[in-house]
ROKEVO-303339 format. One record per residue (C-alpha): residue number from 1; z, x, y; residue in one letter. Coordinates in pm, whole numbers, padded with zeros to 5 digits. Example, Ala and Ser with C-alpha at 12.3 -4.5 7.8 and 13.67 -1.06 7.14 Angstrom:
<atoms>
[1 [00780 01230 -00450] 'A']
[2 [00714 01367 -00106] 'S']
</atoms>
This chain:
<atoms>
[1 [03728 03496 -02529] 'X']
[2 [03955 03836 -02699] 'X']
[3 [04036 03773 -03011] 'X']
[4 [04428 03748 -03092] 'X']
[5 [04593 04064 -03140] 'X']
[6 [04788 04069 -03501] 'X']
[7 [05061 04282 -03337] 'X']
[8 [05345 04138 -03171] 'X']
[9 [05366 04260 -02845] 'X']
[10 [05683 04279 -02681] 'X']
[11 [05681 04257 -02284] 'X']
[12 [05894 04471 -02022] 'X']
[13 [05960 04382 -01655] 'X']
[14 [05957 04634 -01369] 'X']
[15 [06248 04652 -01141] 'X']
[16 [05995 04480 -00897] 'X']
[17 [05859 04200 -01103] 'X']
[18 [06201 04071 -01186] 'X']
[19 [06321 04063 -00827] 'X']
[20 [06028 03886 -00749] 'X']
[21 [06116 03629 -01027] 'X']
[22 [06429 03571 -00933] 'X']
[23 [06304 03553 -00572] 'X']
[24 [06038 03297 -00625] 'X']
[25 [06345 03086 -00883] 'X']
[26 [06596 03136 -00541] 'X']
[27 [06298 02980 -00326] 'X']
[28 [06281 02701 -00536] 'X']
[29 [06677 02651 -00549] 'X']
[30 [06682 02626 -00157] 'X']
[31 [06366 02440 -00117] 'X']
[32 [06527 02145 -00370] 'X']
[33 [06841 02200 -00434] 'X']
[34 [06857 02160 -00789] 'X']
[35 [06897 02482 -01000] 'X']
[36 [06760 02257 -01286] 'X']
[37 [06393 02330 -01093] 'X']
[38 [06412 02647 -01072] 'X']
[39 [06506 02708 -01397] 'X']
[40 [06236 02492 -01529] 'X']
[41 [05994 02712 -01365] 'X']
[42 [06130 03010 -01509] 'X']
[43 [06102 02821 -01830] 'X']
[44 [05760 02735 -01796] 'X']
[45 [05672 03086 -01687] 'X']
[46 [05800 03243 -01990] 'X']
[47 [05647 02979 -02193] 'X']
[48 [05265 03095 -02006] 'X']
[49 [05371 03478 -02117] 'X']
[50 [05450 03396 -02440] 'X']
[51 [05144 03165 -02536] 'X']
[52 [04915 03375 -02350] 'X']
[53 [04971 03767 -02249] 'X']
[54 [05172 03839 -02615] 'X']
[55 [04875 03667 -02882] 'X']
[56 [04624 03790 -02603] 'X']
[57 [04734 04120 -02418] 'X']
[58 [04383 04202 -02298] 'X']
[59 [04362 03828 -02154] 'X']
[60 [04399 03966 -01826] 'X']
[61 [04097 04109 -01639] 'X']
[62 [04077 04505 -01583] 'X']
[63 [04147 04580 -01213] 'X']
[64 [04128 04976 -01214] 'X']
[65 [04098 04986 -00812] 'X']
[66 [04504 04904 -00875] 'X']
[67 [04548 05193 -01146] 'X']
[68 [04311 05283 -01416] 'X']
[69 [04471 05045 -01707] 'X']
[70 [04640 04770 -01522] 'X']
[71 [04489 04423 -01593] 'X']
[72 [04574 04124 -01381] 'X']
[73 [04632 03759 -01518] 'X']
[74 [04706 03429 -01294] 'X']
[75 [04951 03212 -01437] 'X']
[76 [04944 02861 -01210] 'X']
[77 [04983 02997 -00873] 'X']
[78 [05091 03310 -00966] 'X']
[79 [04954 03660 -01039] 'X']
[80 [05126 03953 -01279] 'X']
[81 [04965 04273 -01248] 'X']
[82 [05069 04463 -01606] 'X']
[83 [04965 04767 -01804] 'X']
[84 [04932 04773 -02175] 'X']
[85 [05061 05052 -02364] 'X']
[86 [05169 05125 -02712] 'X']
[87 [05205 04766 -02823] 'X']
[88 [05385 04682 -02514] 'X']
[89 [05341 04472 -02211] 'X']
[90 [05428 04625 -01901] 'X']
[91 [05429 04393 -01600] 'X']
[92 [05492 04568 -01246] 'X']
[93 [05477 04293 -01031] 'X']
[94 [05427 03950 -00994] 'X']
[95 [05297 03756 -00665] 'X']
[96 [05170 03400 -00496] 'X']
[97 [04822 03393 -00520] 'X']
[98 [04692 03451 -00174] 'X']
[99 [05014 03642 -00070] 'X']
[100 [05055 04020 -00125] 'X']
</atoms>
């Protein structure tokens, strides 16, 4: 298990990864109906960063074959591919596990 980083980490969203978010928050919007839902989701998905990637920024597993420091961490049924650099966490996308 990595040990807690004593740093606060702050965390940065590509262009891509927050059109995705907002993509997968429409989805559920249109699929229910009830913006409440969708931004529950978004809570709960800021809620997994926080208690996870920023005390634990190596959490996710190394996956150079993507780029040689991006890591990759599943949240639920989702996957953010990020980079860690200089105390900050850089996620470039964010996908459906099983979908690219």
């Amino acid at each position: 298990m990595p040990i807690a980083n004593p740093e606060r980490h702050g965390v940065l969203f590509s262009r891509r990864a927050s059109e995705r978010l907002a993509e997968h928050a429409l989805y559920i919007f249109e699929r229910t109906g009830d913006p409440e839902r969708a931004d529950q989701w978004l809570d709960a998905f800021r809620r997994g960063i926080e208690e996870n990637l920023l005390p634990f920024p190596e959490l996710g597993r190394p996956i150079p074959e993507f780029c040689p420091r991006c890591r990759k961490f599943v949240f639920r049924e989702h996957t953010l591919i990020y980079l860690l650099r200089e105390g900050t966490i850089f996620i470039l996308t964010i996908y459906r596990q099983n979908l690219p």
